[in-house]
C-alpha positions in Angstrom: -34.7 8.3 -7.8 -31.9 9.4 -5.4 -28.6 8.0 -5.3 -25.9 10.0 -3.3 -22.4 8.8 -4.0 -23.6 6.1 -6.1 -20.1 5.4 -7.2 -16.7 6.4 -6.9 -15.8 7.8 -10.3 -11.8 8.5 -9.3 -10.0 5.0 -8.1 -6.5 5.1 -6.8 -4.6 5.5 -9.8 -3.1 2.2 -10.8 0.6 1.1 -9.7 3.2 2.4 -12.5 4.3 -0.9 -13.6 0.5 -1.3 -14.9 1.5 1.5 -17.1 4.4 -0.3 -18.7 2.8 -3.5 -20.1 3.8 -3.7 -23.8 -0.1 -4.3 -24.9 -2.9 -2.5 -23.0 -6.3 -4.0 -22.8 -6.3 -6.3 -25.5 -7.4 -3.5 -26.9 -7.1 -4.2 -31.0 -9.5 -6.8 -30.5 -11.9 -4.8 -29.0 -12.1 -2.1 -31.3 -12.1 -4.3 -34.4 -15.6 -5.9 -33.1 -16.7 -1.8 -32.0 -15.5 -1.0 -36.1 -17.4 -3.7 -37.1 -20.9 -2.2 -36.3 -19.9 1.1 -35.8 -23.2 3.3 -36.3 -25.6 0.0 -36.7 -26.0 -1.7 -33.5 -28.8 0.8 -32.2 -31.9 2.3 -33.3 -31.6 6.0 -32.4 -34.5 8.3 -31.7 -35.6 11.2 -30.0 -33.3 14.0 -28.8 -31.6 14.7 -25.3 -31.9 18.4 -24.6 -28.9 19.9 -22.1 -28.5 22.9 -19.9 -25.4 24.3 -20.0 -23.7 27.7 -18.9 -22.7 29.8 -21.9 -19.6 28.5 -23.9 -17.0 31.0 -24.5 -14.0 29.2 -26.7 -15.0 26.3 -28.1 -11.5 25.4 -29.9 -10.9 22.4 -27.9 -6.7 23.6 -27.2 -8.7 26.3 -25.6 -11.5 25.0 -24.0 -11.6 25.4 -20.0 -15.2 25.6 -18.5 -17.3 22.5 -18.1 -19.9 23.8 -20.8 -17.1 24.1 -23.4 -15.5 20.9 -22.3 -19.2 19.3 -23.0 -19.9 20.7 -26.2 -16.1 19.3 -27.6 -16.8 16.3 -26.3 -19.4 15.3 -28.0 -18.0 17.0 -31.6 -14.7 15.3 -31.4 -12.5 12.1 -29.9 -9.5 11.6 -27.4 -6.9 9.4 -28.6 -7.1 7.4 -25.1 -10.1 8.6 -22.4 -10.9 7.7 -19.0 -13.8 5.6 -17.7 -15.7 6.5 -14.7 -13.4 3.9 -12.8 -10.4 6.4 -13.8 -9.4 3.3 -16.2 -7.7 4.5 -19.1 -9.7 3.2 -22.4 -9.1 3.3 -26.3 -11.1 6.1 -28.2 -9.7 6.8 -31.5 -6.2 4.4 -30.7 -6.7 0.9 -30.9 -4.3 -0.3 -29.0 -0.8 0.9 -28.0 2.5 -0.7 -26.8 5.2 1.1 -24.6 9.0 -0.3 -25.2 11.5 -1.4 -22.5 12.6 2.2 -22.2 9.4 3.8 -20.9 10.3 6.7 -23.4 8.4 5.4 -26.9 4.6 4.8 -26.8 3.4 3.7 -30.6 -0.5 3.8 -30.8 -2.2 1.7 -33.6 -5.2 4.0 -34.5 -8.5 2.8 -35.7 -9.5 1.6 -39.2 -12.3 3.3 -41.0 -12.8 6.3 -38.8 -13.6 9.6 -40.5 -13.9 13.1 -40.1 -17.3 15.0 -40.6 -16.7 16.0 -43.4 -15.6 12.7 -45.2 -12.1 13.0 -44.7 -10.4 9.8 -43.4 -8.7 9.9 -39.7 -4.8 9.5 -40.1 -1.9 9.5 -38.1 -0.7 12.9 -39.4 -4.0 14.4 -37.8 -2.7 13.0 -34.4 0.4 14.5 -35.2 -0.7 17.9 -36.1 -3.0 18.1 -33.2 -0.2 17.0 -30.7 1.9 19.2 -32.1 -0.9 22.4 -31.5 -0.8 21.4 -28.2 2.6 21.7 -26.6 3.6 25.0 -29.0 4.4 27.6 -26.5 4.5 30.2 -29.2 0.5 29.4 -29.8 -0.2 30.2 -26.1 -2.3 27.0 -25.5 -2.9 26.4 -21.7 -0.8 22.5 -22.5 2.1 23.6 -23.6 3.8 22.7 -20.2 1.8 19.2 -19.7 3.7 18.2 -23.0 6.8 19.8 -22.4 8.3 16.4 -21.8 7.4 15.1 -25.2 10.3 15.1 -27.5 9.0 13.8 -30.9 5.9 13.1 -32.2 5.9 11.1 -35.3 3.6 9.3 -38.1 5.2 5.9 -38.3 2.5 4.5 -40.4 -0.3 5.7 -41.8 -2.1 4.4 -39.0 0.2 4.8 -36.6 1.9 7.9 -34.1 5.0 7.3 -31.7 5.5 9.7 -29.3 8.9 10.2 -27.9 9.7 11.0 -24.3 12.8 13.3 -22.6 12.0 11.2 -19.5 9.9 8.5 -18.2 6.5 9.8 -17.6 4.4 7.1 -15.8 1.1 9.0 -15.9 1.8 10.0 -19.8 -1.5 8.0 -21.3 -3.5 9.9 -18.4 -2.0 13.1 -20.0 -2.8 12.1 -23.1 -6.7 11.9 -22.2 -6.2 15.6 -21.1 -9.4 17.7 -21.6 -7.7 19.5 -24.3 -6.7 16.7 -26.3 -9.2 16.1 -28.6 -8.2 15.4 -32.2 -8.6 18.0 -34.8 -8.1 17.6 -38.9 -4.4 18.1 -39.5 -4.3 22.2 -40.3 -7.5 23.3 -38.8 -7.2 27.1 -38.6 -10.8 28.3 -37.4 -11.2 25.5 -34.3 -13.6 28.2 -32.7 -15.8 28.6 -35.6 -15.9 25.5 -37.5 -16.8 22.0 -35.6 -15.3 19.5 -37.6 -14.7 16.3 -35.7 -14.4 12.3 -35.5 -16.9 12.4 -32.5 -20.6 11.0 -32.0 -22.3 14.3 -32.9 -21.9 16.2 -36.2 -22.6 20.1 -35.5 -26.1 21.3 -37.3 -26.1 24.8 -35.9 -25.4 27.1 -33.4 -26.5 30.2 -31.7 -24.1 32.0 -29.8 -25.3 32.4 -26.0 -28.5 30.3 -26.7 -28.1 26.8 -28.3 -26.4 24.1 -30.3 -27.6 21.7 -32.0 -26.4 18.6 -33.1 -27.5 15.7 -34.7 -26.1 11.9 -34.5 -23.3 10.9 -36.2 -24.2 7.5 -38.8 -20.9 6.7 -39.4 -19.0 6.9 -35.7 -16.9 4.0 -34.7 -18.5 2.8 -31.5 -21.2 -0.1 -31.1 -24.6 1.3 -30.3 -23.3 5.0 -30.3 -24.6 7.3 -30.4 -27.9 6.6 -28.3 -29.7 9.5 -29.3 -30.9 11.0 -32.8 -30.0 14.4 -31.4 -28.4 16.4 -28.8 -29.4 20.1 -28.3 -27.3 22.2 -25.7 -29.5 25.2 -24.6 -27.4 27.8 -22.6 -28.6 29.1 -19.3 -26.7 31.9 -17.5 -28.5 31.3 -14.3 -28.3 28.0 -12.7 -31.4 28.3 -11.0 -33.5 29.1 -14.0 -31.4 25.8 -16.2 -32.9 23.5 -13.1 -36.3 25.0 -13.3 -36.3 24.3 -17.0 -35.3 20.4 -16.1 -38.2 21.0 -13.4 -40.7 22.2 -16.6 -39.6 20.2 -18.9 -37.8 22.1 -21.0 -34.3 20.4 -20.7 -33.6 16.5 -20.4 -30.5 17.2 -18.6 -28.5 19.2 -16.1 -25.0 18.5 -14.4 -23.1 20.7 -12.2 -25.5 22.4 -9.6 -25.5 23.9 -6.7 -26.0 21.9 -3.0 -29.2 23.5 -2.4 -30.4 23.4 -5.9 -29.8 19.4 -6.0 -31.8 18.8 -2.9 -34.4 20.6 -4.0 -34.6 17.6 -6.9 -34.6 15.0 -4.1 -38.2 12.7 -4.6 -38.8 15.2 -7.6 -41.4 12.8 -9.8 -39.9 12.4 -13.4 -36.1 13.4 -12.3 -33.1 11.0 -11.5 -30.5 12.7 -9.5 -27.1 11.3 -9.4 -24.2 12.6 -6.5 -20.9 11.3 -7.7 -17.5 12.3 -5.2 -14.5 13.8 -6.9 -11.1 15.8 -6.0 -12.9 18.8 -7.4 -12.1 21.4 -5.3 -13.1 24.7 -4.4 -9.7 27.1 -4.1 -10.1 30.5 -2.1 -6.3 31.9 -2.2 -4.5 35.1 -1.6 -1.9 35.9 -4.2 1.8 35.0 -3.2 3.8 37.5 -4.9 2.4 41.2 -3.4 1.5 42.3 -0.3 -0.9 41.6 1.4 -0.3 37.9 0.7 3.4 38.0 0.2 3.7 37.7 4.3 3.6 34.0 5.5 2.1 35.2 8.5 -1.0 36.8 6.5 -1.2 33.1 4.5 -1.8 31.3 7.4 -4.1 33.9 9.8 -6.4 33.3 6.9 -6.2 28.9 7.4 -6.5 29.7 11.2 -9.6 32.0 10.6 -11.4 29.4 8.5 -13.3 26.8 9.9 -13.9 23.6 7.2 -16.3 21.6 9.1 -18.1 24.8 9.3 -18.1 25.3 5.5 -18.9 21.9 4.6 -22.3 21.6 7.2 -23.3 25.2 5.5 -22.5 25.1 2.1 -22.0 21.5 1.3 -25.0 20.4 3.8 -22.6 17.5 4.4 -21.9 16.4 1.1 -18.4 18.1 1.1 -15.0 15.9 2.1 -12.2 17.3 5.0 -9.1 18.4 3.2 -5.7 20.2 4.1 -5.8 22.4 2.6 -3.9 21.7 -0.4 -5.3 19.3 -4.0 -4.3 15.8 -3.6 -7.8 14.4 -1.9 -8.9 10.8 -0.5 -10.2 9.6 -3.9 -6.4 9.1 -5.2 -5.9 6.5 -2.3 -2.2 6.3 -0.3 -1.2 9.6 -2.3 -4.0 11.4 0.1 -2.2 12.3 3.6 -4.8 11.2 5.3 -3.5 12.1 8.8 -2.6 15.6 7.8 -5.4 18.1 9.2 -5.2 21.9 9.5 -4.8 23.1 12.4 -8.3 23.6 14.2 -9.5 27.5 13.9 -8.2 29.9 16.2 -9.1 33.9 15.9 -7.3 35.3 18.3 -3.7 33.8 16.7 -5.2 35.0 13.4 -5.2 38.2 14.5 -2.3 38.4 16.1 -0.1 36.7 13.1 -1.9 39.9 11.0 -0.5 42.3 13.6 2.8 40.6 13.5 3.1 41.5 9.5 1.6 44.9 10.1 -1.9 44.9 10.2 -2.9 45.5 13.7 -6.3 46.6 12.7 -7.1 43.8 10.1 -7.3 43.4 6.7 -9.8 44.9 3.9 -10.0 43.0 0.7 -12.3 42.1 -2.3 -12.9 38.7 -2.5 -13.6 37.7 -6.5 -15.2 34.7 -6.9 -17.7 32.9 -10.3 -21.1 32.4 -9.9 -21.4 28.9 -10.4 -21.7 26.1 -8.4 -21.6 27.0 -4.1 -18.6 29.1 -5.0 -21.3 32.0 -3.9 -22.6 30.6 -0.6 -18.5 29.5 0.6 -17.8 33.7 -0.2 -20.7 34.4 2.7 -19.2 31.7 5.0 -15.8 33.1 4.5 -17.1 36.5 4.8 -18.5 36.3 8.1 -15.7 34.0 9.6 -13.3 35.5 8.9 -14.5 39.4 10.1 -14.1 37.2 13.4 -10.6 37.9 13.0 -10.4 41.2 11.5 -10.2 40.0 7.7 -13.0 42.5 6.2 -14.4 41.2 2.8 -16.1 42.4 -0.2 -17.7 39.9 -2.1 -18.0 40.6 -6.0 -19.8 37.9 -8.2 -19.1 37.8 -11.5 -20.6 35.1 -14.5 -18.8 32.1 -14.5 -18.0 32.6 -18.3 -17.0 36.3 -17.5 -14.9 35.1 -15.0 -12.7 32.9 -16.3 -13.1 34.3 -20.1 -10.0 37.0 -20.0 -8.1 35.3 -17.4 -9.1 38.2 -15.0 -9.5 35.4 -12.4 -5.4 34.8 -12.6 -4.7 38.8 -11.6 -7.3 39.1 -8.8 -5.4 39.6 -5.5 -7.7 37.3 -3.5 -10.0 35.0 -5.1 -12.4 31.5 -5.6 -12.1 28.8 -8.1 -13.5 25.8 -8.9 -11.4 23.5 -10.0 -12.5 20.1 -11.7 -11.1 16.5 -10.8 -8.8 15.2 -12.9 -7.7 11.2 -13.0 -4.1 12.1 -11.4 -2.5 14.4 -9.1 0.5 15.5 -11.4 -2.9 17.5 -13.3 -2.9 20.1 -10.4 0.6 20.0 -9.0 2.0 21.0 -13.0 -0.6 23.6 -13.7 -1.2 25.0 -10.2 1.1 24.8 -8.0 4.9 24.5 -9.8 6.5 27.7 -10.2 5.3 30.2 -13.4 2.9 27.5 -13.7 0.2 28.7 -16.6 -2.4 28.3 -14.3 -0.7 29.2 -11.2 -3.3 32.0 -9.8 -1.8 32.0 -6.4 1.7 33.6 -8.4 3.3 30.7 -5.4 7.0 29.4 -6.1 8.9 27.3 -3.5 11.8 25.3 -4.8 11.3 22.3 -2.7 7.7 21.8 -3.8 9.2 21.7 -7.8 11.6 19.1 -7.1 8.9 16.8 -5.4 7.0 17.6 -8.3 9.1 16.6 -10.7 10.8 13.7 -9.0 7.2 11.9 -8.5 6.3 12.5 -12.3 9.4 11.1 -13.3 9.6 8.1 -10.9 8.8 4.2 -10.9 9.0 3.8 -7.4 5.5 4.1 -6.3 6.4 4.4 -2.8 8.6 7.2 -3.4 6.2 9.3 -5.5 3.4 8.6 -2.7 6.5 10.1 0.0 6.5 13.0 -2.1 3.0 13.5 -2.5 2.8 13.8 1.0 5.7 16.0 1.7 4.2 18.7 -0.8 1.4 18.1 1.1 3.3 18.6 4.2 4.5 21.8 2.7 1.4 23.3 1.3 -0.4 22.9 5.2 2.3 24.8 6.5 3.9 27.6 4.3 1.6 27.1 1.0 -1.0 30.4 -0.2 -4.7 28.0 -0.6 -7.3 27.2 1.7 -9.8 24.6 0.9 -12.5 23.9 2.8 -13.8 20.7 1.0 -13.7 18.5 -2.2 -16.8 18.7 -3.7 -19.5 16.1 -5.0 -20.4 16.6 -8.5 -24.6 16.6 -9.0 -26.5 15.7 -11.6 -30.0 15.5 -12.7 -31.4 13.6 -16.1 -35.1 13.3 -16.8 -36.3 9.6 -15.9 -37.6 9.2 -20.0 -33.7 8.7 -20.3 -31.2 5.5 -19.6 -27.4 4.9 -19.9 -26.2 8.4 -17.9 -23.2 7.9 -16.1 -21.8 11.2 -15.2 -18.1 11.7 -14.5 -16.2 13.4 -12.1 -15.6 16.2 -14.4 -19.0 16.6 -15.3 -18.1 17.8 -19.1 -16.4 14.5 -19.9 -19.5 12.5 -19.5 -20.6 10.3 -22.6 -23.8 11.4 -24.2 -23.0 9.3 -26.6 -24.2 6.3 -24.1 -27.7 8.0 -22.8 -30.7 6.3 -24.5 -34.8 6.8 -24.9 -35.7 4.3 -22.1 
């Protein structure tokens, strides 16, 4: 069965003051009655079999592809996560309260949770695994996300209060960061050794084939896990992890390519999902060397795209307008919605490139993964832009290859998918703000840091939402990315199977819900 955009998995973030209620969800309640039949409420059978790419790092301070974001998920637990609503939920915290202040959040964790390996959940593993994650020194990609965090205490055995340096409405959508899954206090061999609170205990695994995994009797959650086992086989091609879904081979696939996800379309045996996101595909010229270091050679390349082009090719439609920079329709008033880039024009592309000294065009070596349509949007670009004298090279590389040495942040001029994530401060703190750790673009402009920080650090909604759209504003005009299109995520799940409900970051979907129908 078919259902494009059957929901919208990315709501408007909620209003700040939401964020400052002193008791969140009634939570404590909830998860008392989830405790109470934790690993008893269902009968679990059979095993749900999942194409994936290769992992690479599966320490979960490390983890950055989809794949390895999948695999964590289902070993370990966030302290908070987010629904498909973009609703922020209790996992492995109970309940929390946030004082007057807006600087001290205390989360009451669970009762009765334990590790894998027997070892009770306290608050000093909350600590320790907090702590892991905003250590520069360690090199972890969060360090700057939790920069702003000033203490991080056990103040009860059951209990972790995190301290602010400033007011951070969007802090418990930080804290659901992919990252920040909860580890045993002094773990030292996160890559190796799967040791976790989550649904799924690790039975074994074969590097650059399969994992397997087996349920979890003793997890927290009512009726979860759904399944007896999961097994994560590892396909380097797409095309050959959907034939095995075609075959039978594999239960599951999510992330796909447009053309591989229609060809699914009335396929007897498969449900296919289309779920919209702000994932975006990012094609940009670095900032800080020549060629891109010239504004005039930044925007010949906007004026020598053509987006409605891209999306009817690429995205066969499925694909939303942007411009051109990361804050997209599903976050609501923070999307400039009357912003546009300007409509194609060749002949002032090539002119602006003559203008910074390249009267006969450019050559360049376009990098880009090999996942996803990233592929097919090179060949677009490719022939557009020789329109206006920009001559490219296209080298493909494995998506794991790719992004496994950081090669992808050195490249002068590359593609790169990135995920959607709940709130806009995600992309705007790791992509965009100066010496940013993944800033790949190498971009700095002063005013665009002090937006930046002034709408992470504001209550005034309608201010944050003015300086949303002035980086916006900025980006369009003087900023180093073009993208064509926010992307749909696709999904396919044999029709033997109930309860998926993918996400708009594909990897943070809960296996844990999926049942034997």
């Amino acid at each position: 069965m078919s259902t494009p955009y059957a929901r919208a998995t990315q709501a408007a973030p909620p209003h700040p003051s939401h964020a400052r209620l002193v008791v969140r969800f009634l939570a404590a309640a909830m998860a008392a009655v989830a405790l109470s039949f934790g690993g008893l409420a269902v009968a679990q059978e059979g095993a749900l079999r999942v194409a994936l790419e290769p992992p690479v790092r599966l320490d979960p301070a490390f983890a950055s592809s989809d794949a390895e974001i999948a695999v964590v998920n289902a070993v370990y637990d966030y302290l908070v996560d987010v629904d498909v609503d973009n609703l922020v939920q209790p996992r492995l915290a109970a309940a929390w309260q946030i004082d007057e202040s807006g600087l001290r959040y205390t989360f009451e964790l669970r009762e009765g949770v334990t590790f894998h390996d027997g070892r009770p959940l306290t608050a000093e593993d909350v600590v320790w695994t907090f702590d892991r994650l905003r250590d520069a020194d360690l090199g972890v990609p969060t360090a700057d996300l939790y920069a702003n965090v000033a203490a991080i205490e056990a103040t009860a055995p059951l209990e972790v209060t995190f301290t602010l340096h400033e007011v951070n409405p969007f802090f418990l959508y930080d804290l659901s960061d992919n990252h920040a899954l909860v580890l045993p206090a002094g773990s030292d061999a996160a890559d190796t050794v799967f040791v976790g609170t989550g649904p799924f205990v690790v039975e074994s695994y074969a590097v650059g084939d399969r994992m397997r995994l087996r349920a979890n009797p003793d997890y927290f959650e009512a009726g979860k896990p759904g399944v007896a086992a999961v097994e994560f086989l590892f396909f380097s091609d797409q095309v050959a992890g959907v034939d095995a879904l075609r075959g039978g081979q594999v239960d599951l696939v999510m992330r796909m390519p447009t053309p591989l996800f229609l060809t699914l379309q009335g396929q007897p045996g498969i449900d296919t999902v289309a779920v919209p996101t702000n994932g975006f595909d990012l094609v940009r010229l670095r900032a800080d060397r020549a060629p891109g270091d010239d504004p005039r050679v930044q925007q010949a390349l906007k004026l020598a795209t053509d987006p409605t082009g891209i999306i009817e090719v690429v995205t066969f439609g499925y694909g939303a307008a942007t411009n051109h920079g990361p804050i997209g329709p599903l976050y609501g008033r923070y999307h400039l919605e009357t912003l546009r880039p300007p409509a194609r024009d060749v002949e002032r592309a090539r002119a602006l490139l003559a203008e910074a000294g390249y009267p006969d065009g450019l050559d360049l070596v376009l990098h880009t993964p090999d996942s996803g349509d990233r592929p097919a949007l090179a060949s677009v670009l490719q022939d557009q832009w020789a329109a206006a004298g920009i001559r490219l090279r296209i080298e493909v590389e494995p998506e794991s290859v790719y992004y496994g040495e950081d090669g992808w942040l050195e490249v002068d001029l590359g593609i790169t998918g990135w995920g959607s994530r709940p709130v806009p401060s995600f992309y705007l703190d790791v992509m965009v703000a100066c010496g940013a750790v993944w800033n790949e673009a190498h971009f700095c402009d002063p005013e665009v840091d002090e937006l930046i920080a002034f709408a992470k650090t504001t209550l005034d909604d309608d201010a944050r939402t003015d300086a949303y759209h002035r980086i916006q504003e900025i980006l369009l005009d003087r900023g180093p990315f073009v993208i064509p299109y926010f992307f749909p995520q696709f999904g396919a799940i044999s029709d033997r199977f109930d309860g998926f409900a993918m996400k708009a970051f594909p990897g943070r979907t809960d296996l844990a819900a999926i049942t034997l129908r």
